[in-house]
Each structure stands twice: as C-alpha cells, then as structure tokens.
C-alpha positions as a Markdown table, in Angstrom:
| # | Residue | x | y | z |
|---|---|---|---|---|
| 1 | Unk | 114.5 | -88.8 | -98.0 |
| 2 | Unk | 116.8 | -90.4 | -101.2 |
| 3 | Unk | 113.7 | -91.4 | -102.8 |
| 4 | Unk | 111.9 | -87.8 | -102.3 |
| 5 | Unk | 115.0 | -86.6 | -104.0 |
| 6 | Unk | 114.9 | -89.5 | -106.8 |
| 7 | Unk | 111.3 | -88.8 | -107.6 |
| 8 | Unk | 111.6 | -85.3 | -108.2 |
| 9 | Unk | 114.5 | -85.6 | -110.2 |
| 10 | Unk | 112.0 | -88.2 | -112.2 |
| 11 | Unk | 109.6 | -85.6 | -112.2 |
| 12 | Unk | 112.1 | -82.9 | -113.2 |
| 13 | Unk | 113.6 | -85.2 | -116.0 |
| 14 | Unk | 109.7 | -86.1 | -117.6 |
| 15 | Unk | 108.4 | -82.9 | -117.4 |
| 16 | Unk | 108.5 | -81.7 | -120.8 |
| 17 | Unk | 107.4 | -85.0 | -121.7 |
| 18 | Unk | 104.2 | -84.3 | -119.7 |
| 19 | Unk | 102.9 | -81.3 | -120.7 |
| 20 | Unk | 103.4 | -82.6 | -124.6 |
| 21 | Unk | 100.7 | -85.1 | -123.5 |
| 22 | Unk | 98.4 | -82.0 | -122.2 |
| 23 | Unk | 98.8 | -80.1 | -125.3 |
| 24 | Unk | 98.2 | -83.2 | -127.6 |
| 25 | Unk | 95.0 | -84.2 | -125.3 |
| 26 | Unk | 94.4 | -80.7 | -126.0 |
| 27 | Unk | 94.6 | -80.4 | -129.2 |
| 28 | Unk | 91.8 | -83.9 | -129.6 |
| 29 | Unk | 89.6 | -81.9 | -127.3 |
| 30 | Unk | 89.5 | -78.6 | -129.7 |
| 31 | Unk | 89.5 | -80.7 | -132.7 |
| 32 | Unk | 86.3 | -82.5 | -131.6 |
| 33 | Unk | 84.8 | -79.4 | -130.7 |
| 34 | Unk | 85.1 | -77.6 | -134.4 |
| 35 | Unk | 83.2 | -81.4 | -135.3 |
| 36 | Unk | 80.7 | -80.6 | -133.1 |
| 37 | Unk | 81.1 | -83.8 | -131.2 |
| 38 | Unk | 82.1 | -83.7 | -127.2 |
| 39 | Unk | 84.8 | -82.5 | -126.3 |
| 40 | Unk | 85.6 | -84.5 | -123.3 |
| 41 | Unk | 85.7 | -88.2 | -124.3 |
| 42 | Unk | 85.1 | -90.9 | -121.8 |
| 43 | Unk | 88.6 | -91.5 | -121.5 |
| 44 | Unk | 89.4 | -88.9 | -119.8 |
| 45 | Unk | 86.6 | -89.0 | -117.5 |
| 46 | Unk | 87.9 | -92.6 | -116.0 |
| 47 | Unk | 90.6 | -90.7 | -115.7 |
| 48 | Unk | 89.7 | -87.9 | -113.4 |
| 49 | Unk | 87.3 | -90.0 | -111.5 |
| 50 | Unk | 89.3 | -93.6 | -111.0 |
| 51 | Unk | 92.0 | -91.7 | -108.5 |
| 52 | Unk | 89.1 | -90.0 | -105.9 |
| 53 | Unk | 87.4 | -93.7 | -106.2 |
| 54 | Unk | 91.1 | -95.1 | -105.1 |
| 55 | Unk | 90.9 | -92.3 | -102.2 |
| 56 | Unk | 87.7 | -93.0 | -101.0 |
| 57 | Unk | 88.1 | -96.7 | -100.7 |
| 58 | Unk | 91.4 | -96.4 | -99.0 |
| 59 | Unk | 89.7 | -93.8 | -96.6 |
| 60 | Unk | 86.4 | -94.8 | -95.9 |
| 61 | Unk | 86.5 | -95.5 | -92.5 |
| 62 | Unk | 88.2 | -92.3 | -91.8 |
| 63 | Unk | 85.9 | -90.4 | -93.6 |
| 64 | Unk | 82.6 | -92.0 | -92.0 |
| 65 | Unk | 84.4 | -91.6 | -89.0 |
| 66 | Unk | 85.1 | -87.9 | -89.2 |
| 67 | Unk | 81.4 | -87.3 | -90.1 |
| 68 | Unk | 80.1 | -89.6 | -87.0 |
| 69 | Unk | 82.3 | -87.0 | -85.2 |
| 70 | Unk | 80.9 | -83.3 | -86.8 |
| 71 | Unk | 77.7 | -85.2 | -86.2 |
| 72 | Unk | 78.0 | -85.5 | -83.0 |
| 73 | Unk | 80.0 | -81.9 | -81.8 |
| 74 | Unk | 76.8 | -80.7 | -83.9 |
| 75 | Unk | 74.4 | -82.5 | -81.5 |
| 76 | Unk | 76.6 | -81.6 | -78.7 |
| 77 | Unk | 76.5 | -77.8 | -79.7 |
| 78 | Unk | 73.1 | -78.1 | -80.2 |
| 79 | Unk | 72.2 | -79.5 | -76.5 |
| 80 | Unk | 74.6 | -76.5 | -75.1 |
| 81 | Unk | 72.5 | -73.8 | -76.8 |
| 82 | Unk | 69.3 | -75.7 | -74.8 |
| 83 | Unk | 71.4 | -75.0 | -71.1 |
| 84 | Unk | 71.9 | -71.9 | -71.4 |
C-alpha cells in the first residue's frame, strides 16, 4: 500500500512536468501542420502502439484462451437453439 501512496505522490509531484511535454508535442504537431507536412511523426506512433504490443504478448494465452471460450458458449448456444 506504501508504494501506491509513493507513486502517486510521484505522480502528483511530475504532473506539471507532464502536461509541458503534451503541449510542447503539441505545439510540433501544429507547427507541421501549417508546413503542410504530417502532423503525427513516427515517433509518436512507436509510442502509442509499443505499450498494446507489450499487453498482448504478456496476455496472449489469456486472450486466445478467452476467445476459445466465447467460441465455444457460441457453439453451445447454437446447439441449444437446435433442442428446442
């Protein structure tokens, strides 16, 4: 519970710190766009992406086995509806 309590005093503490990175990525991103060029650079795209690549690796087998499972209540449901 200490380290709950640590890390959003971290949080708390860098906050203002953060959001100065948002408005300066921000302000890139509209500067790019009155150039004409994209607005989005690929930087930012590895960004977004790299953590639900992380996820998905970690949870793989959960995930596959979570869809075995709706596959199979669906085949399940299906062979019900035939009984009745």
């Amino acid at each position: 519970m200490r380290h709950k309590l640590y890390l959003l005093g971290l949080f708390i503490l860098f906050a203002q710190d953060l959001s100065a990175q948002c408005a300066m990525c921000k302000a890139v991103a509209e500067e790019q766009a009155a150039e004409g060029e994209s607005t989005i650079n690929t930087g930012i795209l590895y960004i977004m992406v790299i953590p639900y690549i992380i996820l998905f690796v970690v949870f793989r087998k959960k995930v596959f086995g979570f869809l075995k499972e709706l596959k199979m209540a669906g085949v399940a449901h299906k062979g019900e509806k035939d009984l009745i």
